[in-house]
C-alpha positions in Angstrom: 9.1 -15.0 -1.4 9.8 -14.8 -4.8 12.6 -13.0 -6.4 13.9 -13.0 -10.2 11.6 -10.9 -12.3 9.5 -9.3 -9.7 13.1 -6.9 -9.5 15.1 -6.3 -6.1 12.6 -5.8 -3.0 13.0 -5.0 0.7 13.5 -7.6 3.3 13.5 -5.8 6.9 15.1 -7.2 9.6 13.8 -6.9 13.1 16.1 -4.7 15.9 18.4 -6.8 17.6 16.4 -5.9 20.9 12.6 -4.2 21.0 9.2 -4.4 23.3 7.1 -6.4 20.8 4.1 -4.6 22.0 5.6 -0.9 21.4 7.1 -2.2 18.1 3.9 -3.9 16.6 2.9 0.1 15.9 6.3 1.0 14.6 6.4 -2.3 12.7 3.1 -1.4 11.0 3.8 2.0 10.0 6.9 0.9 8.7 5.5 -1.6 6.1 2.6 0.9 5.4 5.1 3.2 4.0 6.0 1.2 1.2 6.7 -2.3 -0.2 8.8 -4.4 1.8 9.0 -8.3 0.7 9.5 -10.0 4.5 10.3 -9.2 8.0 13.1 -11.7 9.8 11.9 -11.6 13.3 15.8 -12.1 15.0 15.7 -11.8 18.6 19.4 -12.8 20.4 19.3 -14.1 24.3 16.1 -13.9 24.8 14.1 -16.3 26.5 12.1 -18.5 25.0 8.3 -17.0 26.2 9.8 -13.5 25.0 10.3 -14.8 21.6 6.6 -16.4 21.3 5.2 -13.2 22.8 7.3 -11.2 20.2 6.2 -13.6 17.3 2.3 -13.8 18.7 2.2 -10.1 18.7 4.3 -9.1 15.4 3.5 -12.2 13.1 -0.1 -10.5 12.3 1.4 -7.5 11.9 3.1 -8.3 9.0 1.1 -11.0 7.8 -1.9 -8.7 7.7 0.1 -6.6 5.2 0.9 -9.1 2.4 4.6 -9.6 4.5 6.2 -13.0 4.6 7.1 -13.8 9.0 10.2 -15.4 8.9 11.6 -16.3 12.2 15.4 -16.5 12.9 17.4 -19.5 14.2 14.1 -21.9 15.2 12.0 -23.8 12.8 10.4 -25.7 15.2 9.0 -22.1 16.6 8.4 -20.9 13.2 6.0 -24.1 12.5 4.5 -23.9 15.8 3.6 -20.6 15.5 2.7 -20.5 12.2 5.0 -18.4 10.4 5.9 -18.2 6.5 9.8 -19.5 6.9 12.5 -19.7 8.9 16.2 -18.2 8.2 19.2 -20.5 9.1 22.7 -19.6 10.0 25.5 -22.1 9.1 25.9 -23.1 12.7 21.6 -23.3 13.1 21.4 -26.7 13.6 20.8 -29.1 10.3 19.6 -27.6 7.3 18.0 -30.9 5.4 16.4 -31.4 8.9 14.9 -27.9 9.1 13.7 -28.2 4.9 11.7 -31.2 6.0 10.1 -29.7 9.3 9.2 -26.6 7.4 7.8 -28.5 4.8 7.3 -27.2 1.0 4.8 -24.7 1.8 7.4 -22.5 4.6 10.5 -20.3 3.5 13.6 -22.3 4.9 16.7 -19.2 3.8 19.9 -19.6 4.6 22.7 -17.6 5.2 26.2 -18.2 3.0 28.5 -15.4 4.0 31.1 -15.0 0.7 31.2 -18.4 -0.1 29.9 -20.1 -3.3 30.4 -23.5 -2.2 28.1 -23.1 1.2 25.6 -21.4 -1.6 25.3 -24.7 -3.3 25.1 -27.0 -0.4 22.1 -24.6 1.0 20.5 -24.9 -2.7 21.0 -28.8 -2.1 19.5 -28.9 1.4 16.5 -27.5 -0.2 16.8 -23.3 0.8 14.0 -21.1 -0.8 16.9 -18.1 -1.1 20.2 -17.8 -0.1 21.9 -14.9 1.8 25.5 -13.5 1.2 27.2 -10.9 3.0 28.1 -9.0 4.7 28.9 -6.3 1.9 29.6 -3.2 4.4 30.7 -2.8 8.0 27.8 -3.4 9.8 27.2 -2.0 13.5 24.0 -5.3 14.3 26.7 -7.6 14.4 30.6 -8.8 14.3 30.4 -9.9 11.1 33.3 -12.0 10.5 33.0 -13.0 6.9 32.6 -10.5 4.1 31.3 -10.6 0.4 31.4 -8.3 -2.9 28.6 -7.9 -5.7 30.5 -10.7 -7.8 29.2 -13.4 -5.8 25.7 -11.5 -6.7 26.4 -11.8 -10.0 27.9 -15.6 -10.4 24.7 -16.5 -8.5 22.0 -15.0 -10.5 23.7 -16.0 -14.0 24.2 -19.6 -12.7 20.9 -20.0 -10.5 17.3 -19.4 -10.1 17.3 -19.2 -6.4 16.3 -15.8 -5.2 19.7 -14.2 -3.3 19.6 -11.7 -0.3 22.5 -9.3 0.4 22.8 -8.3 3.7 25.3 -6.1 6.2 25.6 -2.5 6.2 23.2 -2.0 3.4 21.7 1.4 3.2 20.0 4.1 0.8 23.6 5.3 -0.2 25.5 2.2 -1.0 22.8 -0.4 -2.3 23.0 0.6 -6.0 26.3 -1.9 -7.0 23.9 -4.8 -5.5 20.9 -4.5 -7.2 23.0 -3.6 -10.7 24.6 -7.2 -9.8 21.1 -8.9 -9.5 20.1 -9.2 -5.8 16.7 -10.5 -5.2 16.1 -8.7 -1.7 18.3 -6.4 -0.1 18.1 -7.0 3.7 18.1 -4.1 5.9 18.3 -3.3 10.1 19.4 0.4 10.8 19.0 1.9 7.4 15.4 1.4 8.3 15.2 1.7 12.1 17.7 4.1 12.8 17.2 6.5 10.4 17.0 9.8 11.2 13.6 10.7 9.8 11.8 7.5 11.2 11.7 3.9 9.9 8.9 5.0 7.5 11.1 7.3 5.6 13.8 4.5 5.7 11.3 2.4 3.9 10.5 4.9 1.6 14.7 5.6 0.6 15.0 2.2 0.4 12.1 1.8 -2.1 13.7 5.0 -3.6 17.2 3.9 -4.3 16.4 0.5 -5.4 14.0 1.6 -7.6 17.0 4.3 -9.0 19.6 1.5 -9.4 
């Protein structure tokens, strides 16, 4: 998952519930309809044997397709299973620990909220990107911390590490976030829930990055 001079690219995250097996077809004519970078497989309360079916069936899905499987919250699983990288919360256990499990050839992200300091400590602990946000209200989850494209633009003039902006993020409101220099602009129901189908949320995606 590289970022930098490739330009801003798509990183889709997974509903916050689905039937793997009804979503592998979804899933695969979602990334058929344009580029998308990664797909965060993030699965809340679920048991554990519904989260390996999900990853067993949607892993070569997206692999398949050129599209880096990161799994959320578990490293363990995402080594087991073998998928490209794992994303980390701040409360997801230890972040050095997880970098070593992974190893150098796995994604280890991690997210960061606003906060520049928590972007340098996950840099430290060895993440391959960092993620801040959220930038807009957000219906996936309670987001409780909130960021703005400055922390974008610090990051990308002081580091090399690829940055992700995520919460709320849609066709309409991305443009300040890729002018500030995100790497990946992660995405749920701009994608999902839009009205047209998740292909054509691919394809505005695509579109309005590529405009900004």
């Amino acid at each position: 998952m590289a970022g930098g001079d490739e330009g801003c690219r798509l990183y889709l995250i997974t509903p916050p519930a689905l039937e793997p097996r009804a979503f592998a077809d979804t899933l695969a004519r979602a990334l058929d309809a344009g580029d998308v970078a990664a797909l965060q497989l993030r699965l809340k309360a679920v048991e554990e044997d519904a989260l390996r079916r999900a990853i067993d069936l949607l892993l070569p899905v997206a692999q398949s397709r050129g599209v880096a499987f990161l799994l959320n919250d578990r490293a363990d699983l995402a080594v087991r299973h073998g998928c490209d990288g794992a994303h980390l919360g701040q409360e997801d256990g230890d972040h050095a620990a997880a970098r070593k499990l992974l190893g150098p050839d796995r994604t280890l992200g991690i997210t960061c909220h606003g906060s520049r300091h928590l972007a340098m400590e996950a840099g430290e602990a060895g993440a391959d990107y960092v993620a801040f946000g959220a930038f807009f209200p957000t219906a996936t989850k309670q987001a409780e911390h909130s960021a703005t494209p400055d922390v974008l633009e610090w990051w990308t003039e002081m580091f090399e590490l690829p940055a992700v902006a995520i919460g709320g993020i849609n066709a309409e409101n991305c443009a300040p976030l890729v002018r500030a220099g995100a790497d990946f602009l992660a995405v749920v129901g701009a994608v999902w829930n839009h009205p047209e189908g998740p292909e054509a949320g691919v394809r505005a995606m695509n579109a309005a990055i590529a405009a900004a």
